[in-house]
C-alpha positions as CSV (number, residue, x, y, z in Angstrom):
1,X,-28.2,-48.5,27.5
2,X,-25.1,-47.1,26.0
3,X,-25.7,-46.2,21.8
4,X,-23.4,-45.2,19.9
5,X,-22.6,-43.1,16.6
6,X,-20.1,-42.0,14.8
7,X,-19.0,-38.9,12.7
8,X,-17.0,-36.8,10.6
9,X,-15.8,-39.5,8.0
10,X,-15.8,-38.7,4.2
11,X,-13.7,-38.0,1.1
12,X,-9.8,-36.3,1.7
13,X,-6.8,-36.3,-0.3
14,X,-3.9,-37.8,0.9
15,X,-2.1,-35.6,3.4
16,X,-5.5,-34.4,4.7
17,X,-6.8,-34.9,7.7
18,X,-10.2,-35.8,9.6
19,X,-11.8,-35.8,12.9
20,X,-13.8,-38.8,14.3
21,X,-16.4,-37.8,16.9
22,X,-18.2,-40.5,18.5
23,X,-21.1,-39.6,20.8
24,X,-22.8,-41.7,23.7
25,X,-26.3,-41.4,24.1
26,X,-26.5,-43.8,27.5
27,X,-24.3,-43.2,30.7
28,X,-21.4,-44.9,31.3
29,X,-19.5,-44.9,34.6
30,X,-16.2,-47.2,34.3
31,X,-15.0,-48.9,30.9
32,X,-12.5,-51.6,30.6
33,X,-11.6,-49.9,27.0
34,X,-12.8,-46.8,24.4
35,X,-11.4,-47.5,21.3
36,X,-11.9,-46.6,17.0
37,X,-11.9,-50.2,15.1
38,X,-11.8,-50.1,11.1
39,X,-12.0,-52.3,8.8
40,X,-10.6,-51.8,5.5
41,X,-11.5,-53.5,2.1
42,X,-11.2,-57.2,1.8
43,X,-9.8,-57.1,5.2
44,X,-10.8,-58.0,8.8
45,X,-11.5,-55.4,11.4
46,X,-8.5,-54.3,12.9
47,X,-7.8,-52.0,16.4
48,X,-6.5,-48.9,15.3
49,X,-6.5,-46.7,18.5
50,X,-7.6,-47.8,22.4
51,X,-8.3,-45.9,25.6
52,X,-8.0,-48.4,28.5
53,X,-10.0,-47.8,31.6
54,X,-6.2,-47.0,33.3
55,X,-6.7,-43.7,31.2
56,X,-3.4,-45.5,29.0
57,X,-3.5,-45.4,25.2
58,X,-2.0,-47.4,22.7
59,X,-2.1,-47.2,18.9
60,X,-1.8,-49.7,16.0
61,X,1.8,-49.5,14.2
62,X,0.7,-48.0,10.9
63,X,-1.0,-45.0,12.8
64,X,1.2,-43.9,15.2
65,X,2.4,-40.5,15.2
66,X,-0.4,-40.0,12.9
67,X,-3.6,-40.5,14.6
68,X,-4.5,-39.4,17.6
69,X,-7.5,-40.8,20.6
70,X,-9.2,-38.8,22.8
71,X,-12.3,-38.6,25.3
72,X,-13.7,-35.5,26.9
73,X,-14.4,-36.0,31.0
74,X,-17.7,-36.9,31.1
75,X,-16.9,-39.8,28.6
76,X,-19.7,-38.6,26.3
77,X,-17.4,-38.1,23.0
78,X,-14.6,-40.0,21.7
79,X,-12.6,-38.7,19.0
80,X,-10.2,-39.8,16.9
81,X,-7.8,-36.8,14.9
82,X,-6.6,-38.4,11.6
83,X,-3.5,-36.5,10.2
84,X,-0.8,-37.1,7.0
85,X,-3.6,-39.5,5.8
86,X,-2.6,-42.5,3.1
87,X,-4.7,-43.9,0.7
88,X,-4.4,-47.6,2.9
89,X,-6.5,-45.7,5.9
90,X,-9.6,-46.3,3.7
91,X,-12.0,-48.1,5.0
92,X,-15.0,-48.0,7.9
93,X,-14.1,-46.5,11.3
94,X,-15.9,-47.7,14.3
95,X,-16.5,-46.5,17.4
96,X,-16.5,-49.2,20.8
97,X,-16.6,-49.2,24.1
98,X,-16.4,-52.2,26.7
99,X,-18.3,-51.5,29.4
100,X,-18.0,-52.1,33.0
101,X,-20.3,-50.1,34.9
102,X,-23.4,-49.3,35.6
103,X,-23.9,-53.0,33.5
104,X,-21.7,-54.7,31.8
105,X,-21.6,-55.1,28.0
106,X,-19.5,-54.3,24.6
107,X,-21.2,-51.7,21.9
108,X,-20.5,-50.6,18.4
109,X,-21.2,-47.9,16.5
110,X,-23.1,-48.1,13.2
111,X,-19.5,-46.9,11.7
112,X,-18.4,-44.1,9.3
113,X,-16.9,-44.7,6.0
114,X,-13.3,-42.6,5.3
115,X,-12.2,-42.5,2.0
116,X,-8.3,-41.1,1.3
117,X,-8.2,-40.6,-2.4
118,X,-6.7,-38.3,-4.6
């Protein structure tokens, strides 16, 4: 089965910058998506960055230019590079990945809190 966890979040300033790792302890062979998910205080959990299984991307508005998804080949590692960050990109990032094959099935992450403060 396909277990996730995440990494690398914690306290930065505003204008910093973080990198997301997210490993995957089971073995996955075809995904409908790879994507971060955060959810922010008081507020629902939002999208914030998506690999499709088409190898496309797509980003949510706020983030764009900013953050930045990636995977290495084997599909092992997810990442998610965090630049010019604001104070409203606080919250808990999580990792998920809809999966297709060898079973079918969507997983989370136990998430990582990010903190932008000054």
């Amino acid at each position: 089965q396909v277990q996730l966890e995440e990494s690398g979040g914690g306290l930065v300033q505003p204008g910093g910058s973080l990198r997301l790792s997210c490993v995957n302890s089971g073995r996955i062979f075809r995904v409908r998506q790879l994507a971060w998910y955060r959810q922010r205080p008081g507020m629902q959990r939002e999208l914030v960055a998506q690999i499709k299984g088409d190898g496309s991307k797509n980003y949510e508005g706020s983030v764009t230019g900013r953050f930045t998804i990636s995977r290495d080949g084997a599909e092992h590692t997810l990442y998610l590079q965090m630049n010019n960050l604001k104070p409203e990109d606080t919250g808990v990032y999580y990792c998920n990945a809809i999966v297709l094959s060898p079973y079918t099935g969507t997983f989370w992450g136990p998430g990582t809190q990010v903190t932008v403060s000054s």
